[in-house]
N, C-alpha and C positions, 0 to 999 in steps of 0.2 A: 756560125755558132751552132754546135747541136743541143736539142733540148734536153732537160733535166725530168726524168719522168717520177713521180710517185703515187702514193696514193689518198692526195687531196680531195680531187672532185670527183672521183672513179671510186663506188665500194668493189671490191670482188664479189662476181655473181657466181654463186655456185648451186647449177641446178640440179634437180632431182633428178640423178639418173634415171633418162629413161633405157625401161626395160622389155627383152622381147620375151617369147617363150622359153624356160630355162632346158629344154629339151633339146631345144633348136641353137639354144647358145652354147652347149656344151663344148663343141668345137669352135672355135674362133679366133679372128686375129684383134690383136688390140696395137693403134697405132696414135700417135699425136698429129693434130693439125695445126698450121699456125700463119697466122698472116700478119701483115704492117703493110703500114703507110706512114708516108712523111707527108703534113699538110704545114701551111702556112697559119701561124699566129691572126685572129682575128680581133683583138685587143690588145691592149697594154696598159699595165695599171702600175703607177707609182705613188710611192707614201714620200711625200714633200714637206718639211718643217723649219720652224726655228728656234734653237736654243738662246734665249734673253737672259742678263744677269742685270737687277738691280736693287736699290736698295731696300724696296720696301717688297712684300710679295704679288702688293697689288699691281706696283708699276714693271715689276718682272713678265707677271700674267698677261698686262695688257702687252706690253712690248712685243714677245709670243702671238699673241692673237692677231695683230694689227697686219703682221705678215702673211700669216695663214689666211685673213679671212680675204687678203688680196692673192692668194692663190688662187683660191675658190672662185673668184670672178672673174680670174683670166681664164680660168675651164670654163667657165659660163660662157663667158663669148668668145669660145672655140668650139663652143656648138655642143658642152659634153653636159646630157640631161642631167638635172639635180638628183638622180637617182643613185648616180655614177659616182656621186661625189659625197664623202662620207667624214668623218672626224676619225683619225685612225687613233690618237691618244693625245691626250693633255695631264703635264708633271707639275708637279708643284716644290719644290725643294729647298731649305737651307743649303747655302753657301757658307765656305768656308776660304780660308787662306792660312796657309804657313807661315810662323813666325818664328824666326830665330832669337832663343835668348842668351842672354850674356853668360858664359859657359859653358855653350855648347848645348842648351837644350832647345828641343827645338816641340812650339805647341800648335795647335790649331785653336783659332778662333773665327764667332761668326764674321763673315762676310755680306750680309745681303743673301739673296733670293736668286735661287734658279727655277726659270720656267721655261718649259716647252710645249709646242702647240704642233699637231704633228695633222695634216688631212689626207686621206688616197682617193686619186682619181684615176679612174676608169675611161680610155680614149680607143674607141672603135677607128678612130681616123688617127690610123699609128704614126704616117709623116707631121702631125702636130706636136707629136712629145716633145719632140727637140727645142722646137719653138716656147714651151708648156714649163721646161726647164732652164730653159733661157731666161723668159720673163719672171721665173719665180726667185731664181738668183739676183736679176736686179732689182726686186720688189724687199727683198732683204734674207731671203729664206738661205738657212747658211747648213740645212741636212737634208742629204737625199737618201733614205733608208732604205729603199728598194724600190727598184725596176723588174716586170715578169711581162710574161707576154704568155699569151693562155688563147683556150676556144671558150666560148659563149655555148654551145651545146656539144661538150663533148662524149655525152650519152650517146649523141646520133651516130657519131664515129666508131664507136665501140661496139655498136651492135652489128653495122656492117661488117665490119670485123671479123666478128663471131659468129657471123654467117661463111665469110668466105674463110673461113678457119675449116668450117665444121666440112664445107665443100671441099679442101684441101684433105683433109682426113680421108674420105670419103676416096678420094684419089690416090691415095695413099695406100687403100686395103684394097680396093680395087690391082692397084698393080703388085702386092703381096703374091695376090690369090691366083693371080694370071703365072707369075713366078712358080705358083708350086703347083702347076695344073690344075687347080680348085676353081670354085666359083664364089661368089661372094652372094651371103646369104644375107638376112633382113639386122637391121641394126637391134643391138641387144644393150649396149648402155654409148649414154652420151653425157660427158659432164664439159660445162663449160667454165674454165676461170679468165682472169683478165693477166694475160701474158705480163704486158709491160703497161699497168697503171700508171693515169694522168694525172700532172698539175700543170699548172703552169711553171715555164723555163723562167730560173733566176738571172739574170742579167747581170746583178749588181746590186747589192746590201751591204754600203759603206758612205763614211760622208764625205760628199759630192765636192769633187774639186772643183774651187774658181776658174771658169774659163773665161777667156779674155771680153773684154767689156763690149756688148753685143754681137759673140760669137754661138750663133745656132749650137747646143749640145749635141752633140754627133751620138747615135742610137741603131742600133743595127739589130732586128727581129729576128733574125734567124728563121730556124724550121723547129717543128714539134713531129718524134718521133712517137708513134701509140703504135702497139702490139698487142696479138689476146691468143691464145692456144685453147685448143680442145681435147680432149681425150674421149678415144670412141672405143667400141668392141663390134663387131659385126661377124654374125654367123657363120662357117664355111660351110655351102651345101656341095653334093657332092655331085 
């Protein structure tokens, strides 16, 4: 699976060009740099819930809850800190039902109470999801709203990046300058933006088919593509 990139946890940096002597810049080449990597997912976070209908909104709510809060302590003893583990939404809603009346018309009336209780948890130890989704289906949870798979600091990746972006560039007007018999003079602007901004890869944002009764949910992480380019000008002396 290749990842889905945006710009969720990545703002674009865009730095202050820097500048040389404008004498000295007068002549110059301007070129782009740009590097990537493909790193492996060191998380994966799913939103798990249940949609309950009954009659009153109180017995709805709990019904909802009683599932969820047995999600939350199968991540618990899977080793995923409370910190990881979050309440992603809780609904509260009138139910209805279709009724047909004698001539063809046809009305809605109340039905009872719909309630859903939704939590996302965050699993550093990705071969437990499966297990995670497993146990949550037979504990009653009958939605899996999304699965993603992300980095925990991918600030640190993006700066490398942007170094060997800017070192790319750099290699770039260098062999310009050898091209046209020139030399390459002192750098005169450098702007850095972020090529191809991070989120995390969607997997899957839909509700969660039954799989058969204690069968491991099968989950496959993939790779996360990050990108970042530079734009430079550098001198030509002569």
């Amino acid at each position: 699976m290749r990842a889905i990139l945006s710009g969720a946890l990545l703002v674009t940096v865009l730095a202050a060009p820097v500048q040389a002597d404008d004498a000295a810049c007068k002549r110059h080449i301007s070129v782009v740099g740009r590097a990537a990597e493909t790193r492996a997912p060191d998380f994966a976070e799913v939103t798990v819930g249940i949609e309950a209908r009954a009659a009153t909104a109180a017995a709805a709510l709990d019904a909802a809850s009683k599932a969820v809060s047995g999600v939350s302590a199968q991540a618990r003893a899977l080793g995923v800190p409370p910190a990881d583990i979050g309440t992603a939404a809780v609904t509260l809603q009138t139910a209805t039902r279709t009724v047909a009346r004698p001539g063809g018309a046809v009305t809605e009336e109340p039905d009872g109470y719909r309630a859903s209780n939704l939590v996302t948890v965050r699993l550093a130890d990705m071969d437990r999801l499966g297990d995670l989704l497993r146990q949550a289906l037979d504990s009653g949870a009958n939605r899996i709203d999304g699965v993603s798979f992300g980095l925990r600091d991918p600030d640190k990746s993006e700066a490398a990046l942007q170094v060997a972006a800017t070192r790319d560039a750099r290699s770039r007007a260098e062999a310009l300058a050898e091209a046209v018999g020139a030399k390459l003079g002192a750098l005169c602007t450098l702007t850095t933006t972020v090529g191809t901004p991070y989120r995390p890869a969607l997997e899957m944002a839909r509700a969660a088919p039954m799989a058969a009764k204690g069968r491991r949910v099968p989950i496959e992480a993939g790779t996360i593509q990050m990108s970042s380019e530079v734009s430079a000008a550098f001198a030509v002396a002569q």
